[in-house]
C-alpha positions as YAML, in Angstrom:
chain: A
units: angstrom
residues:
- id: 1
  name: UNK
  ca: [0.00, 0.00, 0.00]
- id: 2
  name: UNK
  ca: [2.81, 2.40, 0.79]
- id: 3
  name: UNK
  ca: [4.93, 1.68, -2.27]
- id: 4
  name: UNK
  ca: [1.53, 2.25, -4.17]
- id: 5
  name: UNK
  ca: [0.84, 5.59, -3.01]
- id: 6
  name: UNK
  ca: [4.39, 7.03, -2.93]
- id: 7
  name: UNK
  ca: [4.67, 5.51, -6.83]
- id: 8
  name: UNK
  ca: [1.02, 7.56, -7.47]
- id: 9
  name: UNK
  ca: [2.00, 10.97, -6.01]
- id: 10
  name: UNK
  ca: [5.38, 10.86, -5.51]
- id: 11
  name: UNK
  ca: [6.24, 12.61, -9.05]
- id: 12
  name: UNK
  ca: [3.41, 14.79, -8.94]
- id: 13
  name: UNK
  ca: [3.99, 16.61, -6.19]
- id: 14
  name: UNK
  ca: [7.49, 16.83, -6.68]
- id: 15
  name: UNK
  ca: [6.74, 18.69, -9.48]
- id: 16
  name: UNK
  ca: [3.97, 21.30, -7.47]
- id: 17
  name: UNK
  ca: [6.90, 21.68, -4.58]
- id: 18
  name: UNK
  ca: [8.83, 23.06, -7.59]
- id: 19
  name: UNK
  ca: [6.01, 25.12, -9.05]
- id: 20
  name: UNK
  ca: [5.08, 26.37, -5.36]
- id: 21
  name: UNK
  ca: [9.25, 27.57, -4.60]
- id: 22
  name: UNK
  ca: [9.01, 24.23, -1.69]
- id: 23
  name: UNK
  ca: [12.39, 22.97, -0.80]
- id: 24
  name: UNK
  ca: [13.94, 19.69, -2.21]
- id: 25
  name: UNK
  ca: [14.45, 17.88, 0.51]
- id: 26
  name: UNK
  ca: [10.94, 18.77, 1.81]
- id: 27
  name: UNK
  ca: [9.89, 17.98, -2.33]
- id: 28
  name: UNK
  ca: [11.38, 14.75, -1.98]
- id: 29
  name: UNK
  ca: [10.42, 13.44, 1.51]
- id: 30
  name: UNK
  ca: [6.26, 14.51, 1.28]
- id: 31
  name: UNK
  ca: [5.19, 11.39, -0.35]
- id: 32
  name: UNK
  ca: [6.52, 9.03, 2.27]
- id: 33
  name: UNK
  ca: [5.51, 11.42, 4.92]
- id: 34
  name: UNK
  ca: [2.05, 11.21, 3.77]
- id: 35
  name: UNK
  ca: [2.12, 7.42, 3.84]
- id: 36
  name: UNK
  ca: [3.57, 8.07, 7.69]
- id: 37
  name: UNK
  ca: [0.45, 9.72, 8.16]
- id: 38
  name: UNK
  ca: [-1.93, 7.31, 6.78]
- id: 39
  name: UNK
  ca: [-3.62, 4.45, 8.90]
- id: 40
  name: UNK
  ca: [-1.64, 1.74, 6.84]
- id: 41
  name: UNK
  ca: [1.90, 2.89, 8.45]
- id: 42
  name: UNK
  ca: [0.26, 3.01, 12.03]
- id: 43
  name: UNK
  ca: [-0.96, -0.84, 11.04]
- id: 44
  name: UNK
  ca: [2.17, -1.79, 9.77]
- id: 45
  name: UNK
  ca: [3.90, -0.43, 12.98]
- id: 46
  name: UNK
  ca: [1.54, -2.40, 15.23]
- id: 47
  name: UNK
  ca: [1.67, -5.31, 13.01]
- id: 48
  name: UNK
  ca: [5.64, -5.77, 13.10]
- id: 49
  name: UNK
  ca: [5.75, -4.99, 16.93]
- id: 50
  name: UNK
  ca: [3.50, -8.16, 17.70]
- id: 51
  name: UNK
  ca: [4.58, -10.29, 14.94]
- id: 52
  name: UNK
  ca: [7.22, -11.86, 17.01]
- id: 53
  name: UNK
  ca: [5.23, -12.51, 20.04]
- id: 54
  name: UNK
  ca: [2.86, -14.78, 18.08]
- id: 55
  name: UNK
  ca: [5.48, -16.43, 16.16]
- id: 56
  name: UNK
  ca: [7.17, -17.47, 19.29]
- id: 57
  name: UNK
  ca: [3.29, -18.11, 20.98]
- id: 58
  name: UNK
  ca: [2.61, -20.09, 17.79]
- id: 59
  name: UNK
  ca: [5.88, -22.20, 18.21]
- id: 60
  name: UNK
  ca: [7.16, -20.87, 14.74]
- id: 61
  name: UNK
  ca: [10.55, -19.23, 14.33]
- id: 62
  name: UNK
  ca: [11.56, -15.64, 12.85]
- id: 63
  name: UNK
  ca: [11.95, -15.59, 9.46]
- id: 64
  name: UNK
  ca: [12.19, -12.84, 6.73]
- id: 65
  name: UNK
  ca: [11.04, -13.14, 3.05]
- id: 66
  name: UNK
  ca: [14.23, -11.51, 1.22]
- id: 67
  name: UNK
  ca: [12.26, -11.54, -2.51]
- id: 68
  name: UNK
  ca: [8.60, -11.17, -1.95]
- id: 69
  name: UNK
  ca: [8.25, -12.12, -5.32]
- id: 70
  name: UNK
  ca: [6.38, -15.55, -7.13]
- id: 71
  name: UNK
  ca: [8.66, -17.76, -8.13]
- id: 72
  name: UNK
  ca: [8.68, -21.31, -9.50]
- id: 73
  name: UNK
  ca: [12.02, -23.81, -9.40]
- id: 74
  name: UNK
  ca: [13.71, -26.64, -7.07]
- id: 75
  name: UNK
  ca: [13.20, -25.91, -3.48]
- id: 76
  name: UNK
  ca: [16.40, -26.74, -1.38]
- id: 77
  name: UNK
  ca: [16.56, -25.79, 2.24]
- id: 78
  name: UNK
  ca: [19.61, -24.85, 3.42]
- id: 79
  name: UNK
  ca: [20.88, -24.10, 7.46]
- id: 80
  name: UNK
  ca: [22.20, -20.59, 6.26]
- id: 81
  name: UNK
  ca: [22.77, -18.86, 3.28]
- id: 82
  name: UNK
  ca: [26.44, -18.44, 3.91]
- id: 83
  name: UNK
  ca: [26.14, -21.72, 2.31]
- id: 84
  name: UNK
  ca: [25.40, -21.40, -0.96]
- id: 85
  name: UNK
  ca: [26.53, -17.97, -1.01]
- id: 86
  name: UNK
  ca: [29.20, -18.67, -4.04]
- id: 87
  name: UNK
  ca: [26.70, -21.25, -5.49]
- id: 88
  name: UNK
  ca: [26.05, -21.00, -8.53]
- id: 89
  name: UNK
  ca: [22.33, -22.56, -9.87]
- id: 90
  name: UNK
  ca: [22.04, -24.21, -13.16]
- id: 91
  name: UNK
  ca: [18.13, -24.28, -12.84]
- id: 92
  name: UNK
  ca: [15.70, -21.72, -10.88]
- id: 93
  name: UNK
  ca: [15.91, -22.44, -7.28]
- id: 94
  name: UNK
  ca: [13.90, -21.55, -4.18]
- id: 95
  name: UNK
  ca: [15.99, -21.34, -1.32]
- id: 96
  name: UNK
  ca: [14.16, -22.12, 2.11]
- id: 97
  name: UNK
  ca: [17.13, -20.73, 4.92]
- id: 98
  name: UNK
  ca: [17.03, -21.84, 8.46]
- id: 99
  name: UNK
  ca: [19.44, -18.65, 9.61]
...
């Protein structure tokens, strides 16, 4: 939602803070400060504050999604991705990390 609404008026009112004399570094920073002020940030904080309580409640460790993107390929799990850092993978490949 954020990266949706910075992309929508991020250019655009660049461009007014230029027309209206603003400053750039006030030009640059209002689209992300008006996703700060927006009810998805306040969710997000509240979201990623009790996240780890009901990971460890549900018996689940931490983990972290490094390319939140869809992807297809050979899933190998590996303890850590110092690992396979140097690997190189003839076919597409899911890595599943424990660390």
């Amino acid at each position: 939602v954020s990266d949706n609404v910075v992309a929508r008026i991020g250019d655009i009112s660049r461009l007014y803070g230029e027309c209206f004399g603003v400053e750039s570094w006030a030009r640059d920073l209002f689209a992300e400060e008006v996703v700060r002020g927006g009810p998805a940030f306040a969710v997000s904080l509240v979201i990623s504050s009790v996240e780890p309580a009901l990971r460890n409640a549900a018996a689940l460790g931490a983990w972290q999604v490094i390319s939140p993107q869809q992807a297809i390929g050979v899933v190998e799990v590996v303890q850590g991705l110092h690992e396979v850092q140097e690997k190189v993978y003839s076919q597409p490949t899911v890595l599943l990390a424990h660390q």
